[in-house]
C-alpha positions in Angstrom: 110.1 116.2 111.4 113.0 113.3 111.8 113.3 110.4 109.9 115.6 108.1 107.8 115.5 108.0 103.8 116.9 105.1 101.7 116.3 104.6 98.1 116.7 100.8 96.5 117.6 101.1 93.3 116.5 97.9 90.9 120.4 97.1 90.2 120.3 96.7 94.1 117.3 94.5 94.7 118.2 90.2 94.8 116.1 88.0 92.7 115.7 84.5 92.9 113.9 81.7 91.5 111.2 79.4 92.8 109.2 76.4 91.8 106.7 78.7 89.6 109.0 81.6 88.6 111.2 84.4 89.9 110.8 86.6 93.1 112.8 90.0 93.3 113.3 90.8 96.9 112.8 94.7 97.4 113.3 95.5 101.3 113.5 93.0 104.2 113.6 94.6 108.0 115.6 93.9 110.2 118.2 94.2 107.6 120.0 91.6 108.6 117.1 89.0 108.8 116.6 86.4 105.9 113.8 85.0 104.4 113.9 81.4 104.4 114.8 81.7 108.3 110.8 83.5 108.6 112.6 86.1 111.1 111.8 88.8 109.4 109.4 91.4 110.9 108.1 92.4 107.3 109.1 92.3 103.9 108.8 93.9 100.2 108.6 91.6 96.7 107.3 91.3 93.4 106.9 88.6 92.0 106.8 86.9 88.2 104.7 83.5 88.2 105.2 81.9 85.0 103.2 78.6 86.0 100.0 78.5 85.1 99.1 76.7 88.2 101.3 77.6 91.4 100.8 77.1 95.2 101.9 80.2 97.9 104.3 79.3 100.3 103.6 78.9 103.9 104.1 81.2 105.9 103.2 80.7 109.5 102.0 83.7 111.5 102.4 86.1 108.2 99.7 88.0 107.4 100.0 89.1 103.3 99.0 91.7 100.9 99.4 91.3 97.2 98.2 93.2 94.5 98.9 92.5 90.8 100.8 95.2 88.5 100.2 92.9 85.0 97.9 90.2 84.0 94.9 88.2 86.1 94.9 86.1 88.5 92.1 83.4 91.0 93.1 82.3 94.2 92.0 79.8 95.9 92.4 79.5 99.7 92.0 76.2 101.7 89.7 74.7 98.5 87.1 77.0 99.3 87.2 80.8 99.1 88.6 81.6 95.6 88.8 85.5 94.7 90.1 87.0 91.1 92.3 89.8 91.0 92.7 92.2 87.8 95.6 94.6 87.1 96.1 96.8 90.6 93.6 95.4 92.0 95.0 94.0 95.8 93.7 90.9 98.0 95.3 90.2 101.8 95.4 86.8 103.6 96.9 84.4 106.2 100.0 82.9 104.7 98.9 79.7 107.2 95.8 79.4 104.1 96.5 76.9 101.4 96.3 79.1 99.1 96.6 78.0 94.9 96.9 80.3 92.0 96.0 79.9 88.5 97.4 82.4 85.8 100.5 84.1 84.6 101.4 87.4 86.1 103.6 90.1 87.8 102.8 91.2 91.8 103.8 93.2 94.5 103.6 91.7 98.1 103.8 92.9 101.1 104.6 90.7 104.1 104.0 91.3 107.9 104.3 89.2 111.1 102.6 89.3 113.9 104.3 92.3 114.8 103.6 94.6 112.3 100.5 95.9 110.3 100.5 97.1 106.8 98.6 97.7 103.8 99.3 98.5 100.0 97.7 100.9 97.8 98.2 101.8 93.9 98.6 105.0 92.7 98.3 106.5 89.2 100.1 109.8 88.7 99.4 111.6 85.6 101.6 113.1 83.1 103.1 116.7 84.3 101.2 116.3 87.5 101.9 116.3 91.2 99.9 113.9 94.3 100.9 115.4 97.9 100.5 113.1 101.2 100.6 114.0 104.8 103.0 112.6 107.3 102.6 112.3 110.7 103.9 110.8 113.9 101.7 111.9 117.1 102.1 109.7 119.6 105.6 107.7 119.9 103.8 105.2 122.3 101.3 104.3 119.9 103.4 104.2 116.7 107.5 103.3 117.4 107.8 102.4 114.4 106.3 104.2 111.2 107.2 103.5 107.2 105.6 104.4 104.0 107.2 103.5 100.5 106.6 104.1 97.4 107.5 101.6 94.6 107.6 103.1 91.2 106.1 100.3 89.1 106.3 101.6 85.2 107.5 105.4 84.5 110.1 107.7 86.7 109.0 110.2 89.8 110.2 112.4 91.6 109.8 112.4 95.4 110.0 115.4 97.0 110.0 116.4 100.6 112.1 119.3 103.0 113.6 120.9 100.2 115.4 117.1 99.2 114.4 115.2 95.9 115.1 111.8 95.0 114.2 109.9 91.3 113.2 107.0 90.9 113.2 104.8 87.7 111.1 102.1 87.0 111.4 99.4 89.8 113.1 101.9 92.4 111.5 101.8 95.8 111.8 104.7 98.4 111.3 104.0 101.7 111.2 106.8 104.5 111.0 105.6 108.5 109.1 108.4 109.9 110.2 109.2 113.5 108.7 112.2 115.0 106.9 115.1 113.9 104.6 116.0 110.6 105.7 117.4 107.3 104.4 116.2 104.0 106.0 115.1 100.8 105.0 115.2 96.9 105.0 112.8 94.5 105.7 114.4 90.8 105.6 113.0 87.2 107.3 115.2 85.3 107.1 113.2 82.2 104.8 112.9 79.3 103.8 109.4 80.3 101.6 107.9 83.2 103.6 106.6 86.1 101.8 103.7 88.4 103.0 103.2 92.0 102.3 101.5 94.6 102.1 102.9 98.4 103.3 100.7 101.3 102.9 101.8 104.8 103.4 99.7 107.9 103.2 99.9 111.7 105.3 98.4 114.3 106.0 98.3 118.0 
């Protein structure tokens, strides 16, 4: 199995402030892209709205993922789908959607463009406990380009894979570019408290 490793520590993620709060800014690839030039080919925040009443950027040909890690939230896309979302609970759209949002809370989002497909996912790993995942890369023609990372929202984990093992403290995200071959890696809470993480994986050609 080959593949690249890099773990972004919080001290090394960028936050800045918008109209309804803060935004920390967790991975953006290509690395050299930016976000307020839209030529990014997907990227990784969390978010803290402090309005009450906000309205999403737009985003033209982004698809988005967001799932909230504290508090509640409604949405309300083009005045008329509205949707409520509950702690780890996750909702994708078009960022072309007017989309409002009432309520104070902290996310995680996941942006992709048109190249890219990705999806989020929470997990909750136990005290003392251990969650394995597969990894796999069969066909370089189907998948060039291959991530998963896992964003350690409250507790510390270890992430384990080859014989290697990396920590990560609350707000440390691991990201790993699969690249060819299977293997598998672990997830471990050695702690005496419940560690919640969320799981990002994303496609590109």
């Amino acid at each position: 199995m080959k593949y690249d490793i890099n773990v972004i520590t919080k001290e090394n993620q960028i936050t800045k402030r918008w109209s309804g709060g803060t935004t920390t800014e967790i991975c953006i690839f290509p690395k050299d892209s930016n976000y307020e030039d839209r030529n990014f080919i997907w990227r990784i925040s969390s978010a803290n709205v402090e309005s009450e009443e906000s309205n999403f950027t737009y985003l033209k040909n982004i698809w988005r993922e967001i799932m909230i890690l504290d508090g509640n939230i409604k949405l309300i896309h083009n005045d008329e789908t509205s949707i409520n979302l509950g702690k780890f609970e996750k909702h994708s759209f078009s960022g072309q959607w007017e989309t409002r949002s009432y309520g104070k809370v902290t996310d995680f989002n996941l942006m992709v463009s048109e190249k890219a497909n990705g999806n989020i996912s929470y997990i909750r790993l136990n005290e003392h406990t251990m969650s394995e995942f597969s990894l796999n890369i069969k066909n370089k023609r189907n998948h060039k380009n291959l991530y998963y990372g896992f964003y350690c929202y409250e507790g510390n984990i270890k992430v384990c894979l080859d014989n290697k093992s990396f920590t990560l403290n609350k707000n440390d995200f691991f990201l790993i570019n699969l690249k060819k071959g299977f293997g598998s890696m672990s997830l471990i809470n050695e702690s005496d408290n419940t560690a919640h993480i969320v799981k990002v994986k994303i496609v590109y050609n």
